[in-house]
NUROPA-115247 format. One record per residue: residue number from 0; x, y, z of N, C-alpha, C in turn; residue in three letters. Coordinates in steps of 0.001 Angstrom, whole numbers. Layout:
BEGIN
ATOM:NUM:X:Y:Z:X:Y:Z:X:Y:Z:ala
...
//
This chain:
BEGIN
ATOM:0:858:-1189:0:0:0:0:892:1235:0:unk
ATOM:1:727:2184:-1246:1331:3440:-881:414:4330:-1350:unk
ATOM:2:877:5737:-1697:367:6965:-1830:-315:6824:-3441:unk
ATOM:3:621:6417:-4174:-131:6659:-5543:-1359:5884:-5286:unk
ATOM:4:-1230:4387:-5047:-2177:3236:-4564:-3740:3937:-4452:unk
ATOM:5:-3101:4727:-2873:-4244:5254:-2142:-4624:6429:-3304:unk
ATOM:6:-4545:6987:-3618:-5091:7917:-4443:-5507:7617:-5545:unk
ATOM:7:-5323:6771:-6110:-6102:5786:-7579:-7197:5111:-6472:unk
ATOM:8:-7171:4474:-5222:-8196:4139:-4680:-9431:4985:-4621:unk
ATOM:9:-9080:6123:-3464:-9837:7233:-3408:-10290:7794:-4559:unk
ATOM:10:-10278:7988:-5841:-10760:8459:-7101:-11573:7626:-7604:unk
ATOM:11:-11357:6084:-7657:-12109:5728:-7924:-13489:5378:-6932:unk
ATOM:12:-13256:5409:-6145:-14578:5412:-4747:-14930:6533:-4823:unk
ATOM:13:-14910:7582:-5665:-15699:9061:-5712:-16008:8874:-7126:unk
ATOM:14:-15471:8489:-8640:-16128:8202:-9365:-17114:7388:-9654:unk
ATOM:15:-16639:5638:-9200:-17254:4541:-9326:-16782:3886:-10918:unk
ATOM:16:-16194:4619:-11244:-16176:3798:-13070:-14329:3754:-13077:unk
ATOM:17:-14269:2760:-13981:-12580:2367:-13880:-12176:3176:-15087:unk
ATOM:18:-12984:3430:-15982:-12596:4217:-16941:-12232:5743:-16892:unk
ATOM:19:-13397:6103:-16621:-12949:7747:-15655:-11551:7732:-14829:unk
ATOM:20:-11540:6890:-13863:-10178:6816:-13261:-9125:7010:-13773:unk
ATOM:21:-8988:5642:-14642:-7772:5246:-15477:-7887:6998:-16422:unk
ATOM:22:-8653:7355:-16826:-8370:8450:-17763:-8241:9921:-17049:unk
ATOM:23:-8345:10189:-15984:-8115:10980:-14809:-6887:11368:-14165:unk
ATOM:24:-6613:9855:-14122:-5365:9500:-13319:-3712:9027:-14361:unk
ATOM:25:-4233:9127:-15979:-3410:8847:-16184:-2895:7128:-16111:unk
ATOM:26:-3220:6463:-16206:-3035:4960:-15874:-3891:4178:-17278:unk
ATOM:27:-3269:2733:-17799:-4235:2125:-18384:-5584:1604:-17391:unk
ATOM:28:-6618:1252:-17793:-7637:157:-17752:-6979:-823:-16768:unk
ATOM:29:-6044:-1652:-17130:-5764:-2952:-16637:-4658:-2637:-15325:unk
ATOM:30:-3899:-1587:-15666:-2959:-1075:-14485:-3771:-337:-13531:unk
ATOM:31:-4911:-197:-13251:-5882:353:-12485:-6578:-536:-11639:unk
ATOM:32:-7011:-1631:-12157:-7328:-3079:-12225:-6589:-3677:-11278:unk
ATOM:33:-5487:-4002:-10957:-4345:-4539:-10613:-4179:-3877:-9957:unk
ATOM:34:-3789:-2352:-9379:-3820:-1628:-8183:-4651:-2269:-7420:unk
ATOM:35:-6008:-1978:-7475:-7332:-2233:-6891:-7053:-3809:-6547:unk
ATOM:36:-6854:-4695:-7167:-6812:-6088:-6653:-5856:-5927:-5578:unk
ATOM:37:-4319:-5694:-5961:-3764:-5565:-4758:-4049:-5473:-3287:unk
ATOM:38:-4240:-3732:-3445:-5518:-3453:-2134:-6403:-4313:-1734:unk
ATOM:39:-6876:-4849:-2187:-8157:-5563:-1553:-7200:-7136:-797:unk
ATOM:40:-6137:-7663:-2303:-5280:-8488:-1289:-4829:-8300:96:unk
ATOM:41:-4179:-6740:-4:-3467:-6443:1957:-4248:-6060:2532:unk
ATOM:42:-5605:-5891:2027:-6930:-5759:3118:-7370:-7129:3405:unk
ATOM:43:-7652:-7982:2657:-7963:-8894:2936:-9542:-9212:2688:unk
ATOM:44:-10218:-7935:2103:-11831:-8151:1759:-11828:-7381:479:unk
ATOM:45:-12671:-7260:126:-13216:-6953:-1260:-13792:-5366:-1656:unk
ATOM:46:-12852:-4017:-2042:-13613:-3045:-1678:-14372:-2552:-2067:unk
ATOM:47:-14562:-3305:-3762:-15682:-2792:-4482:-16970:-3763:-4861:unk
ATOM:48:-17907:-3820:-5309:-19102:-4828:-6139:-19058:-4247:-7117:unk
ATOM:49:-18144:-5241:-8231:-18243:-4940:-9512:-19287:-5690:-10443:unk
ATOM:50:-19967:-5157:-11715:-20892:-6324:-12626:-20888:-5552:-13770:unk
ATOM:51:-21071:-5247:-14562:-21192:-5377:-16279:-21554:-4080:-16255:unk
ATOM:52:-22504:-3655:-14962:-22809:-2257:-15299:-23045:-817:-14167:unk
ATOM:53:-22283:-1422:-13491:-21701:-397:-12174:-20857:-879:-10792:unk
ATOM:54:-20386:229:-10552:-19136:-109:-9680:-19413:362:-8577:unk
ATOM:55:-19574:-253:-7069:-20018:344:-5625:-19399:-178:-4791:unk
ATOM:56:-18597:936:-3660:-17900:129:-2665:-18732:-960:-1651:unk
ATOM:57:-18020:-1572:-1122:-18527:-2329:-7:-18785:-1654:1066:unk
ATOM:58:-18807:-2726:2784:-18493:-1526:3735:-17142:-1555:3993:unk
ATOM:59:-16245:-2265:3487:-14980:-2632:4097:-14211:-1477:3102:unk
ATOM:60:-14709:-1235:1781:-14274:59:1023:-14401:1154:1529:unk
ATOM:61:-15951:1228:2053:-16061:2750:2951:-14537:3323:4013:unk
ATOM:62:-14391:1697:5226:-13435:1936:5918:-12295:2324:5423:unk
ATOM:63:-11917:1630:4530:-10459:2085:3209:-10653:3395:3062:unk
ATOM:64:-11771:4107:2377:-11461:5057:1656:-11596:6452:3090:unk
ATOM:65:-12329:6014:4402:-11821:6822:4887:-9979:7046:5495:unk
ATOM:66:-9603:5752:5661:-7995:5529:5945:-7452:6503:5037:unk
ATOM:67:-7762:6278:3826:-7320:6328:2885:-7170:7943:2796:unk
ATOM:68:-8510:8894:2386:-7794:10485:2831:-7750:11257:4063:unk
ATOM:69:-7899:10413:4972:-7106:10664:6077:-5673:10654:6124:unk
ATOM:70:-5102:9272:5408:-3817:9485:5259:-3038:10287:3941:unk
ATOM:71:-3972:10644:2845:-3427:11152:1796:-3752:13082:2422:unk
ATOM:72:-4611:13352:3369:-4502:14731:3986:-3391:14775:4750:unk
ATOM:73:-2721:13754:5325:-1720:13992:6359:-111:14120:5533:unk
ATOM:74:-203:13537:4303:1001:13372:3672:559:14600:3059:unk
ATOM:75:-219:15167:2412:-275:16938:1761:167:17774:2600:unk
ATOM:76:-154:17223:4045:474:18249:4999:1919:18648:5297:unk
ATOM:77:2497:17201:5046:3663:16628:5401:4730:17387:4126:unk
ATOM:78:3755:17385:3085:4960:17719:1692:4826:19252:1998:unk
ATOM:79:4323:19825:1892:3658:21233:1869:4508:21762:3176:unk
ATOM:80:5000:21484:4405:5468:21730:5563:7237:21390:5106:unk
ATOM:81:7451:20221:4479:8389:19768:3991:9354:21225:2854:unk
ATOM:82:8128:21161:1851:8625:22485:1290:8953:24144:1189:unk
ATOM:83:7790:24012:2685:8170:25205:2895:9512:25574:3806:unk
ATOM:84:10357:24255:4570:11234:24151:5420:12296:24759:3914:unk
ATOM:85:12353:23923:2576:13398:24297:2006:13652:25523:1321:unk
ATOM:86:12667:26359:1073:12333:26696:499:12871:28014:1542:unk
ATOM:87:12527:28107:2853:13263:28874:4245:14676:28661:4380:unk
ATOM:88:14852:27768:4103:16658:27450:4487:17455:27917:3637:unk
ATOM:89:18018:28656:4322:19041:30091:3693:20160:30030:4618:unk
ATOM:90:21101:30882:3620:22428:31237:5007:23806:30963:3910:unk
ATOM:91:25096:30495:4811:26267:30977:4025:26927:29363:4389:unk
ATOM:92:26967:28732:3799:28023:27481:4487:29147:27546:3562:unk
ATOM:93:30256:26966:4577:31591:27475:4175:32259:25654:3976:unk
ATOM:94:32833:25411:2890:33614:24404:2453:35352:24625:2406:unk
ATOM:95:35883:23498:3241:37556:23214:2569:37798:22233:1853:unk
ATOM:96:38569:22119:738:39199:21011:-152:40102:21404:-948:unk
ATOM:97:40429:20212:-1436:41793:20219:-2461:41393:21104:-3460:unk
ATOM:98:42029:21081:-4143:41847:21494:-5373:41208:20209:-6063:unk
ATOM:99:41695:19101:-6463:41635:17948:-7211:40072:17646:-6249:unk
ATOM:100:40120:17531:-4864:38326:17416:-4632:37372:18525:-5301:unk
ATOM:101:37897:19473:-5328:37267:20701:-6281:36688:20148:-7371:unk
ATOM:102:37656:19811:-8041:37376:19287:-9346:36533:18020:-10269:unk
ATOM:103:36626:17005:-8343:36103:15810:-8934:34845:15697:-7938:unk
ATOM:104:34910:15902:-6812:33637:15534:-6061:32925:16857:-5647:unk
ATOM:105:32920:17902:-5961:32178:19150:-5085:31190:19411:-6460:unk
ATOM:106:31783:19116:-7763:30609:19594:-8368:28970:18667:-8539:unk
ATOM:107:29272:17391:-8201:27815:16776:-8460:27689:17373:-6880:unk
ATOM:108:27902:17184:-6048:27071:17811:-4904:26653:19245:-4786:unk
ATOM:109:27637:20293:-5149:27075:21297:-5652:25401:21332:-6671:unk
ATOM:110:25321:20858:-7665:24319:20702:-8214:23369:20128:-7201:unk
ATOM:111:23363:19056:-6829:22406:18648:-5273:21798:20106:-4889:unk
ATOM:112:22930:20869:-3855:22253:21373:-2909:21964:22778:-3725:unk
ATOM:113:22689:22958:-5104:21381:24335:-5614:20189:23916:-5596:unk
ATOM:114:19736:22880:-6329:18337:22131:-7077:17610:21954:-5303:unk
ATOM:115:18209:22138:-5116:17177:21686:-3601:16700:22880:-2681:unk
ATOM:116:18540:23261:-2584:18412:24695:-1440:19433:25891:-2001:unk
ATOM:117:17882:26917:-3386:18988:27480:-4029:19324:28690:-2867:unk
ATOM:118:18851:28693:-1993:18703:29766:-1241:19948:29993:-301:unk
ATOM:119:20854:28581:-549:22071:28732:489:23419:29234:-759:unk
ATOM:120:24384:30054:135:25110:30464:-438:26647:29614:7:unk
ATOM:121:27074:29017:-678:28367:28520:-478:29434:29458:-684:unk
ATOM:122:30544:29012:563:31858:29601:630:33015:28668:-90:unk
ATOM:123:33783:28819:-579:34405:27420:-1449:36053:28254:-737:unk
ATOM:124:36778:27179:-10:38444:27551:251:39088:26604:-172:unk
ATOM:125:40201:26394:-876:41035:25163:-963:42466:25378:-864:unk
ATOM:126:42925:24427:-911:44505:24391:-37:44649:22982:-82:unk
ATOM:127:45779:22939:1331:46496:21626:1572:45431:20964:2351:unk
ATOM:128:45036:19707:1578:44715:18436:2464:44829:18325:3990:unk
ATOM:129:46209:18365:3746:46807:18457:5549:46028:19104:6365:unk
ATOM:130:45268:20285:6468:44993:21511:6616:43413:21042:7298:unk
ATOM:131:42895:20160:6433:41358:19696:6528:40855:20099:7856:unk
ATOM:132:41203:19711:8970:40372:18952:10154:40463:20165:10647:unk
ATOM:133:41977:20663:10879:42023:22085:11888:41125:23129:11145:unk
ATOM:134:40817:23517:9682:39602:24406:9142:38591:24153:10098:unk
ATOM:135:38266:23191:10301:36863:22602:10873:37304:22945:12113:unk
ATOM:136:37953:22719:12828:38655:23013:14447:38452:23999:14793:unk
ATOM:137:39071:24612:14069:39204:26332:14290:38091:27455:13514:unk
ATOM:138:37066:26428:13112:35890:27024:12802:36136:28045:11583:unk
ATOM:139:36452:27490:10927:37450:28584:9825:36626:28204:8246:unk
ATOM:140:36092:26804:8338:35007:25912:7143:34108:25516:8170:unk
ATOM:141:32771:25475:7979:31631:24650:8153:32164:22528:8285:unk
ATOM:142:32318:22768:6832:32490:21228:6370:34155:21253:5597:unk
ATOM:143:34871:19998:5735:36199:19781:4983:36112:18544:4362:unk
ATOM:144:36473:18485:3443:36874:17459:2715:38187:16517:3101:unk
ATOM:145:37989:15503:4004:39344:15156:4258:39656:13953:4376:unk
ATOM:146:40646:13317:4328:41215:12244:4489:41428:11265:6230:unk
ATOM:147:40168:10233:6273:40264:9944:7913:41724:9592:7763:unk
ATOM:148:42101:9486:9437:43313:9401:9837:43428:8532:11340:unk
ATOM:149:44057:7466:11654:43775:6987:12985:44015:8224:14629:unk
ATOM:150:44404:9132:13878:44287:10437:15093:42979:11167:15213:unk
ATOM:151:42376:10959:14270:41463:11936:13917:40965:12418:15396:unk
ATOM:152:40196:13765:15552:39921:14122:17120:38601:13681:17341:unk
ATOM:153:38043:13263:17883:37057:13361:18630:36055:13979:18732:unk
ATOM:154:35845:15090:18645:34984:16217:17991:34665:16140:16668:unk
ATOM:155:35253:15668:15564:35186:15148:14858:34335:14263:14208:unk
ATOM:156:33453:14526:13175:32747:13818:12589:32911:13387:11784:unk
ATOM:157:33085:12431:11012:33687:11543:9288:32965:11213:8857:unk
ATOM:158:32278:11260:7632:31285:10867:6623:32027:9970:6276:unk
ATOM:159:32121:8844:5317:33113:8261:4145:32328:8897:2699:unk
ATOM:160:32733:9485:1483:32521:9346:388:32982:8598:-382:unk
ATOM:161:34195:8453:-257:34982:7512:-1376:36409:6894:-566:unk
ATOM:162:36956:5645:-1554:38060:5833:-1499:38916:5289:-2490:unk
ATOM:163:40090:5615:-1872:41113:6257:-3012:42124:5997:-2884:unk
ATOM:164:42363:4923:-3682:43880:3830:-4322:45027:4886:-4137:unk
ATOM:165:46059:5075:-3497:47464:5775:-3878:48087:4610:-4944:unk
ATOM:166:48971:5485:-6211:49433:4489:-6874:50972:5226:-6907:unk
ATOM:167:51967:4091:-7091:53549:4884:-7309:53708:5389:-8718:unk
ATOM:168:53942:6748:-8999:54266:7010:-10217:56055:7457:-10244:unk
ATOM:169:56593:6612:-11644:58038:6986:-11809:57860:8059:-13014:unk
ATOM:170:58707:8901:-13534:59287:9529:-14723:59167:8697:-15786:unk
ATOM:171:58807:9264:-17125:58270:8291:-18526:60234:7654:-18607:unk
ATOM:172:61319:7958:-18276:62464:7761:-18564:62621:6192:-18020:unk
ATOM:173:61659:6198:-16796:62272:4475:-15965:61509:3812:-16440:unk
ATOM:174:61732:2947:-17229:61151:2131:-17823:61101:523:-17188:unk
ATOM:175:59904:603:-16310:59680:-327:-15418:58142:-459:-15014:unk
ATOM:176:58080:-1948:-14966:56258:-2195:-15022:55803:-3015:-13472:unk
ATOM:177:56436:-2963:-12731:56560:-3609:-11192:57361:-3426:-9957:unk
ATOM:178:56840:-2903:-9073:57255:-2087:-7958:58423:-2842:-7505:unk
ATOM:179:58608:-4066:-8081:59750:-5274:-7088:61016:-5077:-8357:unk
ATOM:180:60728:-3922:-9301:62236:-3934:-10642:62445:-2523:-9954:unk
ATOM:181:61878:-1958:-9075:62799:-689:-8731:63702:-1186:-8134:unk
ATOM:182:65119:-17:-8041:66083:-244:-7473:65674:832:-6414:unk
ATOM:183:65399:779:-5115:65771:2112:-4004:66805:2331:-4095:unk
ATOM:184:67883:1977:-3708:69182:1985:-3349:69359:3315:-4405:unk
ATOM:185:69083:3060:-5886:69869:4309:-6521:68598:5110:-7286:unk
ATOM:186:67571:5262:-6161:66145:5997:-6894:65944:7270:-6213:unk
ATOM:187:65756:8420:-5996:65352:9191:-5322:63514:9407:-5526:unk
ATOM:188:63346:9749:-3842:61915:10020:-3580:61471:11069:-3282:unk
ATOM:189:60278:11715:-3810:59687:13014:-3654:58588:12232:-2300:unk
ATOM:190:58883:12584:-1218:58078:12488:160:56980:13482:388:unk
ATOM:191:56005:13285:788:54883:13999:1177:55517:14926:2213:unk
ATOM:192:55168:16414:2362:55817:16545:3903:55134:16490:4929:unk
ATOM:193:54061:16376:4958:53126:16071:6247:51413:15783:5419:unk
ATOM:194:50561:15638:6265:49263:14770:6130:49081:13318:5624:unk
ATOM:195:48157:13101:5514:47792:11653:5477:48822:11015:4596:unk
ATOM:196:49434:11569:3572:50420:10821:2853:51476:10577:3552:unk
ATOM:197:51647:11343:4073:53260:10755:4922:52877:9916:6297:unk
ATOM:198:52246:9746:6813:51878:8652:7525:51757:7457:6740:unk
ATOM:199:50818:7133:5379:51022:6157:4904:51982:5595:4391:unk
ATOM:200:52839:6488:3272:54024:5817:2470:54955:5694:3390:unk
ATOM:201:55392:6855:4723:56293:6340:5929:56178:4437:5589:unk
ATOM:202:55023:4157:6580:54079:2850:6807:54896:2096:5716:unk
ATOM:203:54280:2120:4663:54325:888:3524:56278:766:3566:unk
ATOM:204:57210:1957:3371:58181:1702:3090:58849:1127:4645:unk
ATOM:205:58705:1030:6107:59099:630:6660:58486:-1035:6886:unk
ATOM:206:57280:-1122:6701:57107:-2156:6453:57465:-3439:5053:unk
ATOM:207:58381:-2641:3901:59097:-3421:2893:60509:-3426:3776:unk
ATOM:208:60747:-2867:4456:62516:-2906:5048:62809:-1818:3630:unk
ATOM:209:62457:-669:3341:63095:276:2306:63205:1697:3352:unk
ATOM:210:64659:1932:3516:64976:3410:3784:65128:4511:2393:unk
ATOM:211:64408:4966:2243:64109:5423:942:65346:6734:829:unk
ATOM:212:65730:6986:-397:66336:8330:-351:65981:9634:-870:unk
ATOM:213:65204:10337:-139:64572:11420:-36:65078:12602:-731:unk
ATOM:214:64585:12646:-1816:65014:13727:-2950:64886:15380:-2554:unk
ATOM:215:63374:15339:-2109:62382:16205:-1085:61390:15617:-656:unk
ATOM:216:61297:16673:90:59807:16954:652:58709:17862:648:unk
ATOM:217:57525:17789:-790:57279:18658:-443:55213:18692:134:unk
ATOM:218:54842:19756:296:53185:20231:177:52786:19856:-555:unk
ATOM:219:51527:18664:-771:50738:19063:-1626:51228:17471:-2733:unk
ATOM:220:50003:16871:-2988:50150:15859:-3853:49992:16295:-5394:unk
ATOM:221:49583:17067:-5825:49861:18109:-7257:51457:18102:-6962:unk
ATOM:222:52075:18739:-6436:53845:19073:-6306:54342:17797:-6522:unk
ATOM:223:53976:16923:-5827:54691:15144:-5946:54514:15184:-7750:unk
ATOM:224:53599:15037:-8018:53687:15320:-9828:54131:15813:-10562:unk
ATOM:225:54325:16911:-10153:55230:17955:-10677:56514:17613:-10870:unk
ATOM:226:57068:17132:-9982:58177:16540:-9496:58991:15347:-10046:unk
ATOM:227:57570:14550:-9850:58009:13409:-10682:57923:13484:-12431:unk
ATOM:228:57493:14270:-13115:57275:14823:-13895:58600:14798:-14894:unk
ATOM:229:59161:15536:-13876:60864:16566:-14492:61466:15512:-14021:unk
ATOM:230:61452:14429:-13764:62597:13843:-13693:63536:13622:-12280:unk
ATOM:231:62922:14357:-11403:63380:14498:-10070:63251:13329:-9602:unk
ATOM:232:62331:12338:-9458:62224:10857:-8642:60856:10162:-8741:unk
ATOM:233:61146:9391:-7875:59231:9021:-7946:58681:9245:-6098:unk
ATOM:234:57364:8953:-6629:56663:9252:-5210:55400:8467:-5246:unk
ATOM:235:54776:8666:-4212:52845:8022:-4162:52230:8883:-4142:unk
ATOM:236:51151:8428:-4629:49954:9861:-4725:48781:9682:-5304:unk
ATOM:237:47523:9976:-4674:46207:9031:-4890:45706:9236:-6348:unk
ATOM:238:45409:8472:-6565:44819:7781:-8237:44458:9276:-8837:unk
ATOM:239:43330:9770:-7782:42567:11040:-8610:43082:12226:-8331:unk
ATOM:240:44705:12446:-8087:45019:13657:-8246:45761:13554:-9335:unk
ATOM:241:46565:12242:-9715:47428:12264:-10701:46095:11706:-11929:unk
ATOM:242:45113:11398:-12025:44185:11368:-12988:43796:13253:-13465:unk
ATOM:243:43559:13875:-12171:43228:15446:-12606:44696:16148:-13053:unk
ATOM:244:45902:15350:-13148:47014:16401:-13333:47351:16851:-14591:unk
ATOM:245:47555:18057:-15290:47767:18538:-16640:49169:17618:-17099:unk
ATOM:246:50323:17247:-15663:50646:16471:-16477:51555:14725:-16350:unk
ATOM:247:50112:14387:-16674:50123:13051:-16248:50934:12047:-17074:unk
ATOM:248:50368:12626:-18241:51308:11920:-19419:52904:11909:-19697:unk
ATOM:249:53359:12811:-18630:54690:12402:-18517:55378:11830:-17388:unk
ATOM:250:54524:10706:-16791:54381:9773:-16086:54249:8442:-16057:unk
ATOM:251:55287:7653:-15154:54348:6454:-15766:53863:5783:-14508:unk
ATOM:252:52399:4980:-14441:51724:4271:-13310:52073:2860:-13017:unk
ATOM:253:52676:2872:-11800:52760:1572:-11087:51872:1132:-9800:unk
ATOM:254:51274:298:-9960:50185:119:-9447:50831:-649:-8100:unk
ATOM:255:50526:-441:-6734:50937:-1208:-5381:49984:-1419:-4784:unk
ATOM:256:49566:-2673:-4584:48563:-3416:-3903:48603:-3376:-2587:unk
ATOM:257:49932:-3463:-1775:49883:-3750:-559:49981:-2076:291:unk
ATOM:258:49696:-1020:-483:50029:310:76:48272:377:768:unk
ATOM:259:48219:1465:1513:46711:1650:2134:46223:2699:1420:unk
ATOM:260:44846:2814:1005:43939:3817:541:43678:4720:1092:unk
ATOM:261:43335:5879:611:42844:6748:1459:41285:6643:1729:unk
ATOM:262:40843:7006:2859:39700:7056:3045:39017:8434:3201:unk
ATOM:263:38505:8829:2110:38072:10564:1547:36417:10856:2180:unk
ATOM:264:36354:11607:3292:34830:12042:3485:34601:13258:3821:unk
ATOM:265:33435:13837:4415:33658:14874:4901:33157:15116:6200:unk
ATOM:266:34060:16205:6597:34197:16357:8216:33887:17515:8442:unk
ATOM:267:33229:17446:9778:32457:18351:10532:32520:18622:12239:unk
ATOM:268:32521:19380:12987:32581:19527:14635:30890:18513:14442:unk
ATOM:269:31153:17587:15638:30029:17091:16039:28987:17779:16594:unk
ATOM:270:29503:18964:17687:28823:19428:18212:27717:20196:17618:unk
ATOM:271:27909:19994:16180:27574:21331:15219:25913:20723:14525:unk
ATOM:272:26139:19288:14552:25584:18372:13916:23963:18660:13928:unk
ATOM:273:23507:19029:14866:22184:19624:14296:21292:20684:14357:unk
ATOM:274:22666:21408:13664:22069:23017:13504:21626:22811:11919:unk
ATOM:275:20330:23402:11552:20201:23158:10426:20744:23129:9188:unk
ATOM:276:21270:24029:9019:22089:23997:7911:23243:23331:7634:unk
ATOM:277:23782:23215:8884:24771:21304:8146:24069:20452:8329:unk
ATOM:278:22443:20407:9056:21938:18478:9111:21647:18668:7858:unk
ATOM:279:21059:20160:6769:20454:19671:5907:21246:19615:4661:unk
ATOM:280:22599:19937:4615:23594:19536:3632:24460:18813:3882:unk
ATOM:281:24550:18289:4808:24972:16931:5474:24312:15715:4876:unk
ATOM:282:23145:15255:5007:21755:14899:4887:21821:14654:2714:unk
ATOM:283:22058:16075:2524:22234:15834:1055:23310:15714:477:unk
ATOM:284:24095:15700:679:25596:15669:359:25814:14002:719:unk
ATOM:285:25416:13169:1607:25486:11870:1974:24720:10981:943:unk
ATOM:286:23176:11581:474:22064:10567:105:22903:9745:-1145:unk
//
């Protein structure tokens, strides 16, 4: 039993004819038919007396059809109260992210929350990754785009949206198709200098027994590309920044299975959690 159901019910218990209905309502003859049987199946009695030449509820129809806009008045109420909530919800919410989240995940959600709530005005900041949680900390973004982390604080709220393969990229010059034909010993590495990347690749290379030799270090997984680019060394760096990089093609992808993913969502002060305007782009930004 649902809403359309009930309302092809109710129409026809005020017309009496299946034809009127069906042509009212938009529906064939036989898909009208088949509603109505239904109903009467999860009722369990019979709501109409049909014969060759008129259509009259029962009493067990009467009871239906009062259920029936009783509950189709309470859901008009419900949408109508519903829309006028969005239709009120206004204000300024403030976003942090990458650049490369810029590019790949803010715009289908963007579209979301115009089409819904054109009435809110977004703040858009981007920067270093690293940076994510303390925006949110220091009340500086609403919401961040960030990478969980086993520190993460406490206050702290984590959505998951995605996640996201780091892969090793070398220079188009090393011509090598498997992470076990590098040589460390005579490779230099472009190192993350802080956030979630350098906690992980730290990780993976102490767990191969590789003391890596550190070319630099710099900000920013765009720079690792850059880097590796010209010839400087290789490094790690998640799938979809070196997929958004202008220049990727002078790269080449080695794929490492045993490295850890990032786990990309977005973060928020808990405490914050149900003030309206982040439950309700929270809420849509998740669905």
């Amino acid at each position: 039993m649902d809403i359309k159901s009930l309302r092809l019910f109710q129409h026809l218990a005020k017309s009496l004819s299946f034809t009127k209905t069906a042509n009212a309502m938009y529906v064939s003859p036989p898909t009208l038919s088949r509603v109505i049987s239904r109903l009467e199946e999860e009722c369990g009695a019979n709501l109409f007396v049909r014969n060759n030449r008129s259509v009259n509820l029962t009493a067990a129809g009467l009871k239906v059809l009062s259920f029936a806009e009783q509950t189709l008045n309470n859901w008009q109420a419900l949408e109508k109260s519903l829309e006028q909530q969005v239709k009120e919800l206004s204000g300024q919410i403030s976003v942090f992210c990458s650049v490369t989240a810029s590019q790949s995940y803010l715009p289908p959600l963007l579209d979301k929350l115009q089409n819904r709530y054109p009435a809110i005005e977004l703040k858009l900041d981007t920067g270093d990754p690293a940076l994510a949680v303390n925006k949110v900390e220091e009340k500086q973004a609403d919401f961040s785009f960030a990478i969980k982390t086993p520190d993460m604080p406490a206050n702290i709220t984590f959505n998951q949206l995605d996640t996201v393969p780091l892969v090793l990229i070398v220079p188009k010059s090393v011509n090598i198709s498997d992470v076990s034909e590098l040589k460390w010993t005579e490779m230099n590495v472009v190192m993350p200098a802080r956030g979630p990347s350098k906690r992980i690749v730290n990780h993976w290379f102490a767990e191969q027994g590789i003391r890596p030799r550190v070319y630099a270090s710099v900000s920013g997984n765009e720079a690792i590309v850059s880097m590796v680019s010209l010839g400087l060394g290789v490094g790690f760096v998640p799938r979809i920044v070196l997929d958004n990089s202008v220049v990727k093609a002078n790269v080449n992808v080695i794929e490492v299975s045993n490295i850890e993913p990032y786990s990309l969502g977005l973060c928020y002060l808990t405490q914050r959690a149900n003030e309206p305007l982040l439950r309700a782009v929270t809420e849509l930004f998740m669905a």
